[in-house]
C-alpha positions as CSV (number, residue, x, y, z in Angstrom):
1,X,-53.6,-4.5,75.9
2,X,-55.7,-7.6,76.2
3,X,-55.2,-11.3,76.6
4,X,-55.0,-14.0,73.9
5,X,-55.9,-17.8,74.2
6,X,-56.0,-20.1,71.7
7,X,-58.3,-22.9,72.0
8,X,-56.2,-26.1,70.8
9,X,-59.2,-28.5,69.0
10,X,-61.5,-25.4,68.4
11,X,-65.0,-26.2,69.1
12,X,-65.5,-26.8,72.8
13,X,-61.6,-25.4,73.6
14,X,-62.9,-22.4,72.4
15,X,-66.0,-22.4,75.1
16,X,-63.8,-24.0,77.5
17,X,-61.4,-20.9,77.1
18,X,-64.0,-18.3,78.4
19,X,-64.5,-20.2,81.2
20,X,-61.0,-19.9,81.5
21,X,-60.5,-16.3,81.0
22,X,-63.4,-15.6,83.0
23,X,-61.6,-17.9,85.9
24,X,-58.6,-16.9,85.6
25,X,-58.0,-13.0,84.7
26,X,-62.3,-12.3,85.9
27,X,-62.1,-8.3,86.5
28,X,-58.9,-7.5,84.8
29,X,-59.5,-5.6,81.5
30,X,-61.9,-6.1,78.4
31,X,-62.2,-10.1,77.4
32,X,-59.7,-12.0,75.8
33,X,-59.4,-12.8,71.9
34,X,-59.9,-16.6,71.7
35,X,-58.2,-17.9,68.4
36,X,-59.7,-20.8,67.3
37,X,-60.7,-23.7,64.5
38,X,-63.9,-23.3,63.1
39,X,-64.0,-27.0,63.3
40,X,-66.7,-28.4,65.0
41,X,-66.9,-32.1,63.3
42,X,-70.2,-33.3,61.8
43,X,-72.2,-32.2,64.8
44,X,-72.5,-28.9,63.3
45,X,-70.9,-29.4,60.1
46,X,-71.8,-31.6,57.8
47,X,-68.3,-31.1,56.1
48,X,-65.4,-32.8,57.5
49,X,-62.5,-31.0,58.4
50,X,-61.9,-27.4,59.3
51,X,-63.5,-24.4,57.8
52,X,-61.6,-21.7,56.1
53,X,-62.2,-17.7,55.6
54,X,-64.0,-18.7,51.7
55,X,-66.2,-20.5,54.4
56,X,-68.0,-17.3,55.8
57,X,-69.6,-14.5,55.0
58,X,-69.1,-11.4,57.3
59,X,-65.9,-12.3,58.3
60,X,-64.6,-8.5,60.0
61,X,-60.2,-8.4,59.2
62,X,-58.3,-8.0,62.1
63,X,-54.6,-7.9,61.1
64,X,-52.8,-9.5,58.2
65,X,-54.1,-12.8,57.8
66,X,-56.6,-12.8,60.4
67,X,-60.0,-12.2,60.6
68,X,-62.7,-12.6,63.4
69,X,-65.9,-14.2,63.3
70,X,-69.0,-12.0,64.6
71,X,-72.6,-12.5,65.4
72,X,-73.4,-11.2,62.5
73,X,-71.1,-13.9,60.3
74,X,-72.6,-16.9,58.8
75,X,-71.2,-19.8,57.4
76,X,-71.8,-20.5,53.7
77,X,-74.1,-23.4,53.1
78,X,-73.8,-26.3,53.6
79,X,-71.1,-25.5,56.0
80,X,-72.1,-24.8,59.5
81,X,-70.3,-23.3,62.8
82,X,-70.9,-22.5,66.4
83,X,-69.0,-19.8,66.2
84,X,-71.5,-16.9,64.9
85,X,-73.5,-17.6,68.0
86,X,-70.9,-18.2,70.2
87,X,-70.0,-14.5,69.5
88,X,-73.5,-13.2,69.8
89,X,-73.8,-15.0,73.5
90,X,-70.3,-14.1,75.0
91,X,-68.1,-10.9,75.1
92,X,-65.5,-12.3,73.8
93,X,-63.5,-11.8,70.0
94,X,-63.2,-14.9,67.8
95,X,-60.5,-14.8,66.1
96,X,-60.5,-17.8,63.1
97,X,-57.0,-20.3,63.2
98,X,-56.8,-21.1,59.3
99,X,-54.8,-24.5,59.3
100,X,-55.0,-24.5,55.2
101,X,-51.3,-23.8,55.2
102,X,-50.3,-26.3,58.0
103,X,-48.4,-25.1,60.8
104,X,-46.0,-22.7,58.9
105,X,-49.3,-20.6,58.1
106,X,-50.7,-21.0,62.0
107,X,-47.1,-19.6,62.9
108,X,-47.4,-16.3,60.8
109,X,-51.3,-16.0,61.6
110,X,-50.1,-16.4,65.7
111,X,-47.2,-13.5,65.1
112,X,-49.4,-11.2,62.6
113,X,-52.1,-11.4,65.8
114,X,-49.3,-10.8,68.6
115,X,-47.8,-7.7,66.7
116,X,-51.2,-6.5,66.1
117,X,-52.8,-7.2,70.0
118,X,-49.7,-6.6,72.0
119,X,-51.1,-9.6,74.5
120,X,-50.2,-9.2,78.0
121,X,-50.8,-13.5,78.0
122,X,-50.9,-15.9,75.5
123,X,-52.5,-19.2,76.9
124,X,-53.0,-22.4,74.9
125,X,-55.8,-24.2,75.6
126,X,-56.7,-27.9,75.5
127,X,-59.5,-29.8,77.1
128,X,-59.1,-33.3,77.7
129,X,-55.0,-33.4,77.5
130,X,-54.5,-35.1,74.0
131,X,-52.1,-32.2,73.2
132,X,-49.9,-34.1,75.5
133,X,-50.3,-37.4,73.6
134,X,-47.1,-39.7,72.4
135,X,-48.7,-40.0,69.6
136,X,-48.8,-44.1,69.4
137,X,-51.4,-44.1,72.0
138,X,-54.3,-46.8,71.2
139,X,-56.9,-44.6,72.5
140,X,-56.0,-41.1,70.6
141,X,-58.7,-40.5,67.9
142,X,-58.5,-36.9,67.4
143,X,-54.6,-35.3,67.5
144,X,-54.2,-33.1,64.1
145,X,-55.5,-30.2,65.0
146,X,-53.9,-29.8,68.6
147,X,-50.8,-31.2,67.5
148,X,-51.2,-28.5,64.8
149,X,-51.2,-25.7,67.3
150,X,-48.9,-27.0,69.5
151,X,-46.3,-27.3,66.6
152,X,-47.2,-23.6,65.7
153,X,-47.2,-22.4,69.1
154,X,-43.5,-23.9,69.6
155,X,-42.3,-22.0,66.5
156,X,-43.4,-18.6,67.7
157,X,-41.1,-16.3,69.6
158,X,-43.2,-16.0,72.5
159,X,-43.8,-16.6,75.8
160,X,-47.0,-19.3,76.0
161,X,-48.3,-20.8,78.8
162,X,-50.2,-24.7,77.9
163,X,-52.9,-24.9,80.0
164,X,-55.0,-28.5,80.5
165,X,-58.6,-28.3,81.2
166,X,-60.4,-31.7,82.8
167,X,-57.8,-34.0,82.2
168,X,-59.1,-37.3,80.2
169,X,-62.2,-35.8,79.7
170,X,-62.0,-36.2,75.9
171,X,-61.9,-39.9,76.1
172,X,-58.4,-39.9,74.6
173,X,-55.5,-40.6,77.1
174,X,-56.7,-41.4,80.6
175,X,-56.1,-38.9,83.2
176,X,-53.7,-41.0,85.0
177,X,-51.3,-41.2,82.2
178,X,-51.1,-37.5,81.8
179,X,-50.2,-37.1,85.6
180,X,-46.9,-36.7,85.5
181,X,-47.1,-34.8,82.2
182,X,-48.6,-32.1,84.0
183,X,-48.3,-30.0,87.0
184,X,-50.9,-29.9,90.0
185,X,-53.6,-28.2,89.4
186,X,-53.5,-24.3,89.5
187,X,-56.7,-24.1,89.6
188,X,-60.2,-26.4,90.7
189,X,-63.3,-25.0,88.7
190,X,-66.7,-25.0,89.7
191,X,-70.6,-23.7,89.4
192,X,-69.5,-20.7,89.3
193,X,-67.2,-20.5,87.1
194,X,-69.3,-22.2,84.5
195,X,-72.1,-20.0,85.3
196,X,-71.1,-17.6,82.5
197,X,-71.0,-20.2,79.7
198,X,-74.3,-21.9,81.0
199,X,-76.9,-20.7,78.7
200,X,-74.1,-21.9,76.0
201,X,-74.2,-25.3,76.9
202,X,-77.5,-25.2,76.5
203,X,-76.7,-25.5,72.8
204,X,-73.6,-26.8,72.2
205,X,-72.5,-30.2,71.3
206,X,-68.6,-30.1,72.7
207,X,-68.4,-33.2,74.9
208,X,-65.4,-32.5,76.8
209,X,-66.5,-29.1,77.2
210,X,-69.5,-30.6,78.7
211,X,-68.2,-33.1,81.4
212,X,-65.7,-30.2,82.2
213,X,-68.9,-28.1,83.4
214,X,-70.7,-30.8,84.8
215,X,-67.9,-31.8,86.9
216,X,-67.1,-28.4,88.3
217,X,-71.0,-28.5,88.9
218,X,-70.6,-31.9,91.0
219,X,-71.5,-34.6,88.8
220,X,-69.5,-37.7,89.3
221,X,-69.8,-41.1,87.5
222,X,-68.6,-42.8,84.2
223,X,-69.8,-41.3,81.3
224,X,-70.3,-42.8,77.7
225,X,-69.0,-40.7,75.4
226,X,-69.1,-41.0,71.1
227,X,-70.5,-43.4,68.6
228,X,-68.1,-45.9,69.9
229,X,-69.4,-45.4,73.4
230,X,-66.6,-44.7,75.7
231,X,-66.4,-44.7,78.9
232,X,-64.9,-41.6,80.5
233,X,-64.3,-41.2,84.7
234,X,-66.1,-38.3,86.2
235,X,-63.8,-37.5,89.4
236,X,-62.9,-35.1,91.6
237,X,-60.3,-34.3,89.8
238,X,-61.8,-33.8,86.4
239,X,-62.7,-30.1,86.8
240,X,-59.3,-29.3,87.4
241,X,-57.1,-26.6,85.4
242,X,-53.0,-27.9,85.1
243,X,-50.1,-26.3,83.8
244,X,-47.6,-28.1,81.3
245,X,-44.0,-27.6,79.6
246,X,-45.0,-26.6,76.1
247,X,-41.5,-27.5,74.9
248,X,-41.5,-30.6,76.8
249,X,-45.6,-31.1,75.1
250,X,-43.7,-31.0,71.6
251,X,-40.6,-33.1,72.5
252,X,-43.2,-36.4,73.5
253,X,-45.4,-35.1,70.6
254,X,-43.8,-36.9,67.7
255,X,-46.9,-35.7,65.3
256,X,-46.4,-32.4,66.6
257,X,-42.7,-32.3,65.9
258,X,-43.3,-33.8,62.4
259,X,-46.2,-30.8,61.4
260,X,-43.5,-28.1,62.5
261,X,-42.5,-27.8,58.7
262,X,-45.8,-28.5,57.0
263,X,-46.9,-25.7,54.8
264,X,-50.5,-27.2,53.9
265,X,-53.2,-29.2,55.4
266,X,-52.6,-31.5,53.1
267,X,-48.8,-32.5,53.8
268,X,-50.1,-32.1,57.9
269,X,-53.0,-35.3,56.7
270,X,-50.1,-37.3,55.5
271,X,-47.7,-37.0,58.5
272,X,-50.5,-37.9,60.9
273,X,-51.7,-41.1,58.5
274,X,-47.8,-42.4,58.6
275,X,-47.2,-41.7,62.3
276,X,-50.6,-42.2,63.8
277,X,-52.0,-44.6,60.9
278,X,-55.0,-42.4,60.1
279,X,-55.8,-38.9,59.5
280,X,-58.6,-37.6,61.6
281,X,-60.5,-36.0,58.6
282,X,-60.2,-39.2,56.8
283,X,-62.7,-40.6,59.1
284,X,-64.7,-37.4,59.4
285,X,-64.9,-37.8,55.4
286,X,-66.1,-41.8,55.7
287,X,-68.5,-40.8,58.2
288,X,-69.7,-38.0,56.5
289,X,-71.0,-39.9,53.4
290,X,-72.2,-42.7,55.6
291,X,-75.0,-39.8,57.0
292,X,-75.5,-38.6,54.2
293,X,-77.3,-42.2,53.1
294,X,-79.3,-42.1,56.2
295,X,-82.9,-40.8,56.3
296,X,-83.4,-37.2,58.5
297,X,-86.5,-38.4,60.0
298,X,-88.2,-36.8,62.9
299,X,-88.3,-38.7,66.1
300,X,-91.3,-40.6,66.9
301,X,-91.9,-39.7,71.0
302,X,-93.2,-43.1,72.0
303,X,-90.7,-45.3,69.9
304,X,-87.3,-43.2,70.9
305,X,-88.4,-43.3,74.1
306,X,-88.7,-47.0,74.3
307,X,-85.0,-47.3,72.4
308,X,-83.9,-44.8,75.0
309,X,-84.8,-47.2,77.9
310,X,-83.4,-49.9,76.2
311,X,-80.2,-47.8,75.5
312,X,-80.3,-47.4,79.5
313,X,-80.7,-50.6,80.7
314,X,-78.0,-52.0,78.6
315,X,-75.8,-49.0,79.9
316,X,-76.7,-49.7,83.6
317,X,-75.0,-53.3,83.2
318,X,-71.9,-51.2,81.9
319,X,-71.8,-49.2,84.9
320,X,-72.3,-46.4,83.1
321,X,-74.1,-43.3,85.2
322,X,-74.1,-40.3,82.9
323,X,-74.2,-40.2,78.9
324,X,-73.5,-37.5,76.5
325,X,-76.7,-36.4,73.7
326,X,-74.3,-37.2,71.3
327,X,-73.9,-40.7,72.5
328,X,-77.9,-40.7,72.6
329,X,-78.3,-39.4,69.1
330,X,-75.6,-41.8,67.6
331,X,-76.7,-44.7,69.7
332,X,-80.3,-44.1,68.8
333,X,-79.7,-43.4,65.0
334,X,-80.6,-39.6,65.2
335,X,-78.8,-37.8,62.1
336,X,-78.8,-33.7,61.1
337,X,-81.0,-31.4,62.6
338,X,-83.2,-33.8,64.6
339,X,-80.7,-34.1,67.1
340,X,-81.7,-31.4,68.7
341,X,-85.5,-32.6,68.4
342,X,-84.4,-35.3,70.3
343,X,-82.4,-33.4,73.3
344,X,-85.9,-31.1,73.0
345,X,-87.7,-34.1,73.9
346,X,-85.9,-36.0,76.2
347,X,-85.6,-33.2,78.4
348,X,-89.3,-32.4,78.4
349,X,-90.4,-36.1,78.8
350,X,-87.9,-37.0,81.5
351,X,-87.1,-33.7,83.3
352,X,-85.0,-35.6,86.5
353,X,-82.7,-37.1,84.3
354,X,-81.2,-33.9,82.5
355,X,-78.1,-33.1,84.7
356,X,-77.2,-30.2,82.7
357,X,-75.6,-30.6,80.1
358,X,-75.4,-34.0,80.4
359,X,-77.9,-36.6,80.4
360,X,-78.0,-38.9,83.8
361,X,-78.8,-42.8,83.1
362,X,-81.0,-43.0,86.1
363,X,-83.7,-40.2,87.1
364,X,-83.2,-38.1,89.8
365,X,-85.3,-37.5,93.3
């Protein structure tokens, strides 16, 4: 018997979560199975929304409905996903969530893998908190696909336990409106625990996932966060792991409770757009052509350097302490693959300011 967690957003819930199994169960049997999106947003992916199965090659079946993603997968261009190498670098199985038939088709996936695995624990995972959104919140940007698992988690016949990781880390609903929405914490992470996924966040662009390991490595601040810039607390209590009522998560959820019947992504789109007034993937799609019109040109050292102390300055006045390199890249104008030309050379040019993985606003000692 093993474990099963499923990571609520995918992409950094799903990094988040072998932190979490490490954290939590360390020492007690083989790794868990993380089921998750392969959804990692246009980071990764220059295709908005989630990838499918159609999207991979390699994909290895695990029970009816389910297949997992190993090292040796790859997506099928112009797709892209973390997840490949995420399974090369930890021991963990990757199991892929298909949301193409809403949360009916999560539902069966979750009880084909539960027959199959036999799971001595089911935990589902979200960093940040916005699982535990109203739903009419002004700050939510992102709920579909957690209120997609949550719905799909409620309809199973199962014991699950919703865990929140770094509450208001995902710059969505503060951390002192989820208080009460959650219990204390059960648990307060730290270097340690993040030591397994560090060479990970090396590479990975998960924000959340990010401030969640740099808080439980002592970082504290006010980070910017997204194209929009957000400002997002780093406190003491931002590495800390909380238990919540999963039935009470989809009684406040009113998207969740509306996605319980929804049989396609599709029909899921058009509950969020009339309850939340947009669809997530929506603006992933208006984004998505807006870089495509924008030129993929190597970083000139000397020039982004000079934008990059400007970018500082004005973000000292902010009170900002800490940024993200997806706040740099977007701020900066840094599309596709240079991103990580940029991160390459930021770090090598200003060493004291790289606060792993995120990037500190003034240098070190």
């Amino acid at each position: 018997m093993t474990r099963l967690i499923v990571a609520a957003g995918g992409g950094g819930d799903a990094v988040a979560a072998a932190v979490l199994d490490a954290a939590l169960y360390g020492g007690s049997g083989e790794p868990a199975v993380i089921l998750t999106y392969a959804w990692d947003r246009l980071l990764v992916d220059p295709l908005p929304g989630p990838r499918g199965p159609d999207s991979f090659t390699g994909l290895a079946p695990l029970t009816r409905g389910v297949w997992t993603v190993p090292a040796s997968a790859r997506p099928i261009a112009p797709a892209g996903s973390t997840l490949p190498r995420l399974a090369s670098e930890l021991p963990h199985t990757f199991a892929l969530l298909d949301p193409r038939h809403g949360a009916a088709g999560i539902t069966h996936q979750l009880d084909a893998l539960v027959r199959h695995l036999r799971p001595k624990s089911i935990d589902l995972l979200d960093v940040g908190g916005d699982i535990l959104a109203k739903g009419d919140e002004p700050t939510l940007r992102s709920p579909l696909a957690d209120a997609l698992t949550l719905a799909s988690c409620y309809q199973l016949d199962r014991s699950i336990r919703l865990l929140i990781a770094g509450p208001g880390l995902d710059g969505e609903i503060p951390a002192v409106d989820l208080a009460d929405r959650m219990g204390p914490p059960i648990l307060t992470l730290t270097a340690d625990h993040i030591e397994p996924i560090s060479a990970v966040l090396e590479w990975h662009p998960s924000e959340a996932t990010g401030m969640l390991a740099a808080t439980a490595r002592g970082a504290r601040g006010l980070c910017e966060v997204r194209d929009a810039g957000l400002p997002v607390p780093l406190t003491d209590q931002s590495p800390g792991l909380h238990e919540a009522d999963l039935h009470q998560a989809l009684q406040r959820n009113e998207l969740a409770r509306a996605l319980l019947p929804t049989e396609t992504l599709g029909q899921a789109e058009q509950r969020s757009r009339a309850i939340c007034g947009y669809s997530e993937i929506d603006y992933e799609r208006n984004k998505a052509n807006w870089l495509n019109s924008q030129p993929n040109r190597k970083p000139d050292p000397t020039r982004t350097l000079h934008c990059l102390d400007e970018f500082q300055e004005e973000a000292r006045h902010r009170g900002i302490t800490h940024t993200t390199f997806r706040r740099i890249t977007e701020a900066l104008g840094i599309v596709g693959k240079q991103r990580q030309t940029l991160r390459k050379l930021l770090i090598s040019h200003r060493p004291n300011q790289y606060e792993a993985p995120l990037w500190r606003i003034s240098p070190g000692a």
